[in-house]
Backbone as a chain_set.jsonl record, in Angstrom:
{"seq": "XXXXXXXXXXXXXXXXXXXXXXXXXXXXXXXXXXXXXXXXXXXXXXXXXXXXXXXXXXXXXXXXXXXXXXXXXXXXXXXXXXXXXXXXXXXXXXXXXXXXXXXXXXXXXXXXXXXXXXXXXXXXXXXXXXXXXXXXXXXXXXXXXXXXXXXXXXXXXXXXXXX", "coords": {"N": [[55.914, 78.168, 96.27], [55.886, 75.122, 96.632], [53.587, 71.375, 96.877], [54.504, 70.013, 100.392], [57.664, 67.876, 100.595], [57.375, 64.502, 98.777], [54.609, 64.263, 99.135], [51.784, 63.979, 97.929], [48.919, 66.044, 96.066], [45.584, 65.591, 96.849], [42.59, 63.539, 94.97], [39.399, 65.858, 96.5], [37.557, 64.335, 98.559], [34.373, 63.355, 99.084], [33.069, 62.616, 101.345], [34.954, 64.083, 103.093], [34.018, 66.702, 102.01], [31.269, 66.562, 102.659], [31.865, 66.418, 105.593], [32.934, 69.055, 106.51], [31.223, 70.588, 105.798], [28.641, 70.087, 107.46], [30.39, 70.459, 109.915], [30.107, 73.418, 109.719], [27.708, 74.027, 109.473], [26.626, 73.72, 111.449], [28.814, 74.684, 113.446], [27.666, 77.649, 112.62], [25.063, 77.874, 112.246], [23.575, 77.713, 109.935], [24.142, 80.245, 108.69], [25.223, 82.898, 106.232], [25.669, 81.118, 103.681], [27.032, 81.404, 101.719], [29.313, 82.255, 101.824], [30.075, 80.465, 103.665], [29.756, 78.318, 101.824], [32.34, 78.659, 99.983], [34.132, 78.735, 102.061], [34.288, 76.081, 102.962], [34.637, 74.838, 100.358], [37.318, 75.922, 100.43], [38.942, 74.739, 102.302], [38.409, 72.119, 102.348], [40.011, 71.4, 99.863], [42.95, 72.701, 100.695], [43.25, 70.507, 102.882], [43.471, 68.569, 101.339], [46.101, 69.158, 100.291], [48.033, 69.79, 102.597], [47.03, 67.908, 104.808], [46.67, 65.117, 104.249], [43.606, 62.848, 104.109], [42.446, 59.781, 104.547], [39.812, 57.865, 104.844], [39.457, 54.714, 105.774], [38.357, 52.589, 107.098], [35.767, 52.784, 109.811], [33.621, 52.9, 112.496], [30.323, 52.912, 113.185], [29.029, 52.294, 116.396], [31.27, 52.32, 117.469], [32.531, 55.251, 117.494], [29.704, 56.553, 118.852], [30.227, 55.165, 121.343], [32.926, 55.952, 122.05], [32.366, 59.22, 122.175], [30.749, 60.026, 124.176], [32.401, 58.865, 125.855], [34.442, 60.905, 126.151], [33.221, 63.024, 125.764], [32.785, 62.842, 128.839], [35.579, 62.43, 129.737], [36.507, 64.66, 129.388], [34.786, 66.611, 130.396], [35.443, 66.077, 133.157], [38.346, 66.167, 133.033], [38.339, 69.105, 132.976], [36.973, 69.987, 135.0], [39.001, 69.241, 137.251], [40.9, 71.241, 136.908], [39.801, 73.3, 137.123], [39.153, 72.636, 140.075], [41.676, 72.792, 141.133], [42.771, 75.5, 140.505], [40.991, 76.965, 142.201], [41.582, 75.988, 144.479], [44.776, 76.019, 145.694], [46.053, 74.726, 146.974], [46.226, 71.985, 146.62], [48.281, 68.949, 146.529], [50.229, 68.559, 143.994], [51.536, 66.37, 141.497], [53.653, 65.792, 139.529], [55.146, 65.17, 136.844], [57.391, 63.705, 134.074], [57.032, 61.917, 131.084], [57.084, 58.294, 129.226], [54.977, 57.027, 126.498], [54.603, 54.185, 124.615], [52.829, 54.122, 121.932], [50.654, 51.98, 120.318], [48.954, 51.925, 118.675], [48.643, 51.828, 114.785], [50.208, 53.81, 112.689], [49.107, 56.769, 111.37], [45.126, 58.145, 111.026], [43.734, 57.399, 113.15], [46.295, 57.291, 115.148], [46.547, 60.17, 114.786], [44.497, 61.276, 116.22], [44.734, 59.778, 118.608], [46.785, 61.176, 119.83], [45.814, 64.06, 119.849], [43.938, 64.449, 121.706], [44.527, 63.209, 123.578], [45.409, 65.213, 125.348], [43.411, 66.265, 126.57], [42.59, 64.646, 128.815], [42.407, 64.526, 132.162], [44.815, 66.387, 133.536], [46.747, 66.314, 131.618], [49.022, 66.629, 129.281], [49.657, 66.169, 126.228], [53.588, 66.31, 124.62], [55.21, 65.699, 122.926], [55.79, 63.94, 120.176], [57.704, 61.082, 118.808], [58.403, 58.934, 117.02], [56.941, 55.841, 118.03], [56.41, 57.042, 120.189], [54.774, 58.251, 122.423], [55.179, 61.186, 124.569], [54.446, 62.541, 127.582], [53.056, 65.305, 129.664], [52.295, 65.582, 132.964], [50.143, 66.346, 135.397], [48.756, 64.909, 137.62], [50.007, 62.837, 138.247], [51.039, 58.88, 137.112], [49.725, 58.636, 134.302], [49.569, 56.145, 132.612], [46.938, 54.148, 132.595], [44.945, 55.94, 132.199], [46.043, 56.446, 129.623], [45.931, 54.329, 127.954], [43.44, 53.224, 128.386], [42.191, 55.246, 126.328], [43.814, 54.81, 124.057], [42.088, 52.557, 123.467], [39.449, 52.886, 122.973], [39.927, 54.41, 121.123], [41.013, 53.429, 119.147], [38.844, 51.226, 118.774], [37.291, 53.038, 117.607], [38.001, 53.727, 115.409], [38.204, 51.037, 114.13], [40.383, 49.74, 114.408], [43.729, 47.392, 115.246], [45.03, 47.283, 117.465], [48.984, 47.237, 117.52], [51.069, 44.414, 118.307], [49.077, 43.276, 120.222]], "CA": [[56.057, 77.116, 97.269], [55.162, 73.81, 96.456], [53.56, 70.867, 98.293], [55.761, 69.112, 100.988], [58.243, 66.648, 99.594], [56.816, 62.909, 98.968], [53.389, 64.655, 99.145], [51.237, 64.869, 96.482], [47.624, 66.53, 96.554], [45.019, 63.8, 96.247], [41.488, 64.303, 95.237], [39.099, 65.681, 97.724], [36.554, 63.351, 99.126], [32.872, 63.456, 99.454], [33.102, 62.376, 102.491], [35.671, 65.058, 104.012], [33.221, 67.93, 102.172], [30.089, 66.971, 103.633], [31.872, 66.655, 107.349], [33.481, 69.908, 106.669], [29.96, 71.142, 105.898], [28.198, 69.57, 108.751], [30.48, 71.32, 110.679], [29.862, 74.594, 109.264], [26.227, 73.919, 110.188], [26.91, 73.268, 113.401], [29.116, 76.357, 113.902], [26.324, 79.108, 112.241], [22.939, 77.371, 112.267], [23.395, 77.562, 108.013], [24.054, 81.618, 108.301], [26.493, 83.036, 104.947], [25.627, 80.228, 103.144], [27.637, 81.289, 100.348], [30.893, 82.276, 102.299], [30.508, 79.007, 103.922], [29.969, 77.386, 100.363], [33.907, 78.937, 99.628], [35.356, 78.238, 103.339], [34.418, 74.794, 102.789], [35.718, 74.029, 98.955], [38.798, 76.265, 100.225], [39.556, 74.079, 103.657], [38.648, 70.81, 101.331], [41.365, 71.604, 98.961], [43.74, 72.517, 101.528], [43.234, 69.453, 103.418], [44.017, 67.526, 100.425], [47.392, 68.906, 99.886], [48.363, 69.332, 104.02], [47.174, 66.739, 105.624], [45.23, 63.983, 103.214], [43.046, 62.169, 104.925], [41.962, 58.382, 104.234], [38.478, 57.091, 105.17], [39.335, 53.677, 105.202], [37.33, 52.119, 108.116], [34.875, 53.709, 110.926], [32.752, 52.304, 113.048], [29.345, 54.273, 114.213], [29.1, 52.182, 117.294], [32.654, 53.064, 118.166], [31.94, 56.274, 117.768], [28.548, 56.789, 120.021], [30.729, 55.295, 122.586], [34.19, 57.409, 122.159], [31.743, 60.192, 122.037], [30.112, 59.443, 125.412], [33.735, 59.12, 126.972], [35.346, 62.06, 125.449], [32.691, 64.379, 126.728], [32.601, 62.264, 130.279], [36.659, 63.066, 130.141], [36.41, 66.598, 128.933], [34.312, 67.614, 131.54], [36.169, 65.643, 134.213], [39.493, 67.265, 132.793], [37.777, 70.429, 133.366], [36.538, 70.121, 136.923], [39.978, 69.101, 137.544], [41.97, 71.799, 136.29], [38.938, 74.455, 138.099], [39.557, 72.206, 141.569], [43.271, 72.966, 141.191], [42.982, 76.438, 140.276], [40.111, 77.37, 143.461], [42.326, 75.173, 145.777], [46.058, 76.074, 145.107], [47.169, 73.727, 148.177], [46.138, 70.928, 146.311], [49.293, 68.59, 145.784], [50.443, 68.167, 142.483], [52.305, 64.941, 140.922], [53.929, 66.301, 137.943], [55.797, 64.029, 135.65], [57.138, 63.582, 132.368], [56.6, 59.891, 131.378], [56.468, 58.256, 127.671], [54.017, 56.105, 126.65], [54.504, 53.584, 123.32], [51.981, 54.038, 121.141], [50.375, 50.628, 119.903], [47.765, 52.219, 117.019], [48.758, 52.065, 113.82], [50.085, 55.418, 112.143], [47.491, 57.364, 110.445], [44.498, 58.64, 111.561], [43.389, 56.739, 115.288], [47.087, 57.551, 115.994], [46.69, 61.507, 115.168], [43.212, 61.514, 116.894], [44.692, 59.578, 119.973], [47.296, 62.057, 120.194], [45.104, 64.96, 119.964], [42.777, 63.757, 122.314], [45.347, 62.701, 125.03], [45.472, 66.691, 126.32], [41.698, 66.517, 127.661], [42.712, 63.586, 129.964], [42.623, 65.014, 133.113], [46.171, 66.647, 134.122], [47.347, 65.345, 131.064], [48.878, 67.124, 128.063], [51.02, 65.42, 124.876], [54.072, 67.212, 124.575], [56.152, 65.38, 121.873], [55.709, 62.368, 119.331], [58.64, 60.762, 118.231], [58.197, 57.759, 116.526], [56.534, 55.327, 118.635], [56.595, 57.018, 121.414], [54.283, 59.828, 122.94], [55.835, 62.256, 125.018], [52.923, 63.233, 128.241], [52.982, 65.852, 130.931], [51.031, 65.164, 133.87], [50.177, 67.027, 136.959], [48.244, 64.225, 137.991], [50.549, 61.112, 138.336], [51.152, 58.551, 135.516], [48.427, 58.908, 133.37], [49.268, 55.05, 132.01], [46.175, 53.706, 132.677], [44.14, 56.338, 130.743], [46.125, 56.273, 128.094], [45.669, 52.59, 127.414], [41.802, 52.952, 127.757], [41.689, 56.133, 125.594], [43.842, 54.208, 122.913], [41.688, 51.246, 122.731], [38.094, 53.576, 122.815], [40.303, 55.256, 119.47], [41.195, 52.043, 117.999], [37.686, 51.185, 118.617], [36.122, 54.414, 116.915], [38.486, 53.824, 113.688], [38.23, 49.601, 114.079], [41.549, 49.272, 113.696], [44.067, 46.619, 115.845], [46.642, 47.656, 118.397], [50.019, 46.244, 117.504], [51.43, 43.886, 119.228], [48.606, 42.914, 121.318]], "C": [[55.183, 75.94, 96.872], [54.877, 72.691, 97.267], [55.039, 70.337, 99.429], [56.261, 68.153, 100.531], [57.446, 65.495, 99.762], [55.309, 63.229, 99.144], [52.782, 65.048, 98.079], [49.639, 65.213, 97.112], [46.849, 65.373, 95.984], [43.343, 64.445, 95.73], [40.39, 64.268, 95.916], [37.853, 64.782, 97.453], [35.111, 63.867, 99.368], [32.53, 63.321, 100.708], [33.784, 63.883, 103.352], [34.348, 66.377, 103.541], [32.194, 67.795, 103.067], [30.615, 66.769, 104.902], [32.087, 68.051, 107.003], [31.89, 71.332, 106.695], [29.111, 71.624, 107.157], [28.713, 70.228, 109.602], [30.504, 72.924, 110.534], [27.914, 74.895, 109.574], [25.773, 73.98, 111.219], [27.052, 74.459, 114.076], [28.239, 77.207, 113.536], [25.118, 78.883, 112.091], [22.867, 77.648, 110.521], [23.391, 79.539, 107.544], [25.294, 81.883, 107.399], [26.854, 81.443, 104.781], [26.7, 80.377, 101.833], [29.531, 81.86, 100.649], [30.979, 80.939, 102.901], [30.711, 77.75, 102.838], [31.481, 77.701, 100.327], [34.466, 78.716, 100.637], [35.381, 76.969, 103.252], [34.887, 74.244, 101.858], [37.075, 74.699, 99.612], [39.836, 75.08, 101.557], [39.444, 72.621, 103.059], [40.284, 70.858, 100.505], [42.51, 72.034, 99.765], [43.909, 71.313, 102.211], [43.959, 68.08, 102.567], [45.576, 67.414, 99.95], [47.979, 69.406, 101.517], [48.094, 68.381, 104.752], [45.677, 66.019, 104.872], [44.96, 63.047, 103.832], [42.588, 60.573, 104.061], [41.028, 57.901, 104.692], [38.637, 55.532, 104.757], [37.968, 52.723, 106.598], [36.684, 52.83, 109.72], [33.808, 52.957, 111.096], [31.548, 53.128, 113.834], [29.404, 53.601, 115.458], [30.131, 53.021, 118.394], [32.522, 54.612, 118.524], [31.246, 56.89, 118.797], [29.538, 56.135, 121.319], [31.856, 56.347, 122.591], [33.105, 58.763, 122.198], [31.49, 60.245, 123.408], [31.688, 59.753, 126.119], [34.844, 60.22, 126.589], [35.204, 63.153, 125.359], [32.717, 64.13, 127.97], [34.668, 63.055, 130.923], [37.068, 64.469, 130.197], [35.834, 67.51, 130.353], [35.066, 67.29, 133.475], [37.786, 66.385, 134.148], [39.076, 69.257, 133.31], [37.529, 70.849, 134.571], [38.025, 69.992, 137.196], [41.055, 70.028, 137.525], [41.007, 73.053, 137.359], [39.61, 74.011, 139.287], [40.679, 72.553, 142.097], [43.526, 74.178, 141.252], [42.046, 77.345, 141.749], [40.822, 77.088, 144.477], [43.769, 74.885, 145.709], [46.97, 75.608, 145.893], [46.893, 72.71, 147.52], [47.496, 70.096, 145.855], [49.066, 68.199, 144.493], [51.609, 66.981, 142.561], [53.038, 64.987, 139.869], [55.603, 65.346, 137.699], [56.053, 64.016, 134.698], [57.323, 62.064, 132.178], [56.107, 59.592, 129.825], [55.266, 57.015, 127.237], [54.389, 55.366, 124.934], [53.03, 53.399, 123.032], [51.356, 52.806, 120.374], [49.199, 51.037, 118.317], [49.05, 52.237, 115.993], [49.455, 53.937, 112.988], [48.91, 55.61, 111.242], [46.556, 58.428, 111.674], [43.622, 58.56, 113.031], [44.919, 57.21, 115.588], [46.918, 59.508, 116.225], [45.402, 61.684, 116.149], [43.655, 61.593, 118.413], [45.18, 60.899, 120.719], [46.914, 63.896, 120.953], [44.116, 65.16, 121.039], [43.371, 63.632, 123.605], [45.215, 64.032, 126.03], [44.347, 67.003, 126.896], [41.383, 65.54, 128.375], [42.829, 65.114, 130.952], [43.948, 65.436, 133.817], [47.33, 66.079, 133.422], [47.732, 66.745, 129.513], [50.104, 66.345, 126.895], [52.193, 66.757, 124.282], [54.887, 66.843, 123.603], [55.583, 63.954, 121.376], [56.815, 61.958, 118.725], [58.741, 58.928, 118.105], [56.968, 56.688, 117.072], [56.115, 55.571, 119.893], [56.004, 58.51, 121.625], [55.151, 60.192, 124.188], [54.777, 62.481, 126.31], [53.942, 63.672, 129.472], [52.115, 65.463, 131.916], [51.488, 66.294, 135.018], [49.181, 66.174, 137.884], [49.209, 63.063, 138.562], [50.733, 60.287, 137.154], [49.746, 58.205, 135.191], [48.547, 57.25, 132.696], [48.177, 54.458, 131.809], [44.856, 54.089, 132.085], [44.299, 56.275, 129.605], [46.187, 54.858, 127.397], [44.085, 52.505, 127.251], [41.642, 54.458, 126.593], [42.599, 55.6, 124.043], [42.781, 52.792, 122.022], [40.061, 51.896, 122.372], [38.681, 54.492, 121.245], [40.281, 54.048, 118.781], [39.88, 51.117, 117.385], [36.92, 51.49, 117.384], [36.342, 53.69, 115.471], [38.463, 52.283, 113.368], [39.434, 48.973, 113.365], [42.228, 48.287, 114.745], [45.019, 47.268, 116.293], [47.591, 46.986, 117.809], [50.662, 45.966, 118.275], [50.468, 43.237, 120.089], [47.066, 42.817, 120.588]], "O": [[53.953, 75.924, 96.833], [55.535, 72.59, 98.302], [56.241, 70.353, 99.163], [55.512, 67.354, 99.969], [56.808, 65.383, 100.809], [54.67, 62.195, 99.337], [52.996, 66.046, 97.391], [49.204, 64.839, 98.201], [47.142, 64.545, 95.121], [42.956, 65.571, 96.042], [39.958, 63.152, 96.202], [37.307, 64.58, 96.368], [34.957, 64.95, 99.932], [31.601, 63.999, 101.147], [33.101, 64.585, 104.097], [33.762, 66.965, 104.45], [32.03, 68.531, 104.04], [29.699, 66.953, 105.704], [31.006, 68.569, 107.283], [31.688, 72.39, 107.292], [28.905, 72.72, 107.677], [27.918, 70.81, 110.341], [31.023, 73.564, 111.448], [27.257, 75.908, 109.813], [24.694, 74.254, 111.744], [26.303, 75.11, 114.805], [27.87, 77.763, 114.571], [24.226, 79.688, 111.823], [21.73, 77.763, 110.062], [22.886, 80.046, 106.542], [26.333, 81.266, 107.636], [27.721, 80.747, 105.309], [27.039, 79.431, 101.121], [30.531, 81.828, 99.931], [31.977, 80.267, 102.641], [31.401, 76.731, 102.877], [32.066, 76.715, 100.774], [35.631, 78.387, 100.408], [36.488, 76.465, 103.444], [35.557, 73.228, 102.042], [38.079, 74.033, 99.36], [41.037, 74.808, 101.572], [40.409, 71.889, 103.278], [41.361, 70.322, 100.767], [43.451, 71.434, 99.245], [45.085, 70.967, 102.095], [44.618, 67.104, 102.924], [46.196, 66.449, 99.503], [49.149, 69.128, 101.258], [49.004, 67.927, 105.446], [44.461, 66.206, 104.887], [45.841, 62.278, 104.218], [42.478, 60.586, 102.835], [41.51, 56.973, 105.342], [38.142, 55.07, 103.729], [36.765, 52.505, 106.454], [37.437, 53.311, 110.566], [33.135, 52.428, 110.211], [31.727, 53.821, 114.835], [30.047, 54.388, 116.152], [30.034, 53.764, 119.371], [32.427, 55.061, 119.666], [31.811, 57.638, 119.594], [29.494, 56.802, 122.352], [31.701, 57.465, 123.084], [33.977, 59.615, 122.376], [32.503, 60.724, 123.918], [31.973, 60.751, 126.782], [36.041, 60.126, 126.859], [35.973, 64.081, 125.106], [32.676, 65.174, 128.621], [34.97, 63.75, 131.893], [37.799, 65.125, 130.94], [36.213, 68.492, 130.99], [35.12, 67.983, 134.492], [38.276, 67.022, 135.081], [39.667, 70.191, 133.853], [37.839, 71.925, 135.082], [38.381, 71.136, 137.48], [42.115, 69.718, 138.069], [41.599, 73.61, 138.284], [40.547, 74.69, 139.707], [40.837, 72.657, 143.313], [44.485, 74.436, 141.98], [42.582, 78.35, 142.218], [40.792, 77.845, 145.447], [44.133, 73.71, 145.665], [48.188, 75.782, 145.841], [47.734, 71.947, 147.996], [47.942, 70.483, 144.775], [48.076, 67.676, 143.981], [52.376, 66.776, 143.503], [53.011, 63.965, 139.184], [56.651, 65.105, 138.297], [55.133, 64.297, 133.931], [57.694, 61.238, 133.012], [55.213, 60.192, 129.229], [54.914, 56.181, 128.071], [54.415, 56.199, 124.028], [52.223, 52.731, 123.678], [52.002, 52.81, 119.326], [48.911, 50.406, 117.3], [50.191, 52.575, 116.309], [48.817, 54.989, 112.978], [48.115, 54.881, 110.649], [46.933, 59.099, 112.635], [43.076, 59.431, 113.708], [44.838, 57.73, 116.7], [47.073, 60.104, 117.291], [45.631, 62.539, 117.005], [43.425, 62.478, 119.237], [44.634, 61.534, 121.621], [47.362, 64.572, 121.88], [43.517, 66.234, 121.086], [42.764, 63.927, 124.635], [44.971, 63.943, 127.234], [44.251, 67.945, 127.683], [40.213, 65.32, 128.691], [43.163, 66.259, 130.646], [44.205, 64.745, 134.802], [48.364, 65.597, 133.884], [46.915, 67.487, 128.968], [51.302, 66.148, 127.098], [51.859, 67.8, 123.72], [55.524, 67.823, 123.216], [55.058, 63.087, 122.075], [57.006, 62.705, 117.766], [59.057, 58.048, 118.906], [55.937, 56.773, 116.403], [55.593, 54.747, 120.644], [56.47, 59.575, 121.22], [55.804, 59.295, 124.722], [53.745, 62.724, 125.684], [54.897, 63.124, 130.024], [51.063, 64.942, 131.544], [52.543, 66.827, 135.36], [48.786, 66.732, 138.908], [48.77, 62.444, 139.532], [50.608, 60.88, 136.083], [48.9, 57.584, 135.834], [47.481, 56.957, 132.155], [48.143, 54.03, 130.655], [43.968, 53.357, 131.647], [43.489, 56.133, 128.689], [46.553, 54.63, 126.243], [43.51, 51.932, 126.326], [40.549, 54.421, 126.028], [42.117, 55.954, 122.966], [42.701, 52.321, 120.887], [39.471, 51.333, 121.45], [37.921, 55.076, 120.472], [39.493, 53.784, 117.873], [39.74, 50.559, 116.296], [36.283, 50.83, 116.563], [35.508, 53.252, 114.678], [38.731, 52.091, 112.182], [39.585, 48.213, 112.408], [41.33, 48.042, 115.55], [45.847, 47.824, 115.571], [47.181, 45.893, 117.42], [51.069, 46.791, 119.093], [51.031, 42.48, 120.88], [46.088, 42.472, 121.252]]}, "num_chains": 1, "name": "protein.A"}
């Protein structure tokens, strides 16, 4: 089995090892240092021929804030989903509802995407082209997902299109 068509393997990045590290540090406090030495060249080299990443621009500011609102939503998604589950009279709003995507393809669009399901009552259920796909049990979620694209577009300092 060879890669996916129009895909070639690229080579890996200095950058992607030491995150991949970092987070291997993270996860075991630096314990099987030498199985984590081989999970990390083997998830590098995978990465390079499934999904090759591009470091072209990043902003730390951006960052420290998306960070800040991405644990502020996380945990607000969370209370939300407990409140619902303790209190099973609570009405629900449930919706399917698409949203055009304004990032760029790449990597702020897979992030946003990824990212959209720890909105509060919110999960991404399809991408097709331009156009996300969202569940809600909240109501329309429009209004987050316009500030949680521009706190991505931010992170990666890239420009909405169109606007």
């Amino acid at each position: 089995m060879g890669p996916p068509p129009n895909r070639r393997a690229r080579p890996v990045s200095l950058q992607l090892v030491v995150l991949l590290a970092a987070l291997w540090l993270a996860l075991t406090g630096g314990a099987g240092v030498l199985f984590g030495t081989v999970a990390v060249a083997l998830a590098a080299l995978a990465s390079t021929w499934l999904a090759p990443m591009q470091f072209t621009r990043f902003s730390l500011p951006g960052l420290a804030r998306f960070t800040v609102y991405f644990l502020g939503r996380s945990v607000a998604g969370g209370v939300d989903v407990a409140r619902r589950a303790l209190a099973p009279g609570l009405p629900l709003h449930i919706i399917d509802t698409s949203y055009a995507i304004s990032l760029p393809p790449g990597q702020a669009r897979t992030v946003f995407t990824a990212v959209v399901s720890l909105l509060p009552g919110t999960l991404a259920r399809d991408l097709i082209g331009d156009t996300l796909w969202v569940h809600s049990i909240a109501g329309d979620p429009g209004a987050d997902l316009k500030t949680l694209e521009r706190r991505v577009a931010a992170l990666f300092d890239v420009a909405l299109e169109g606007g």
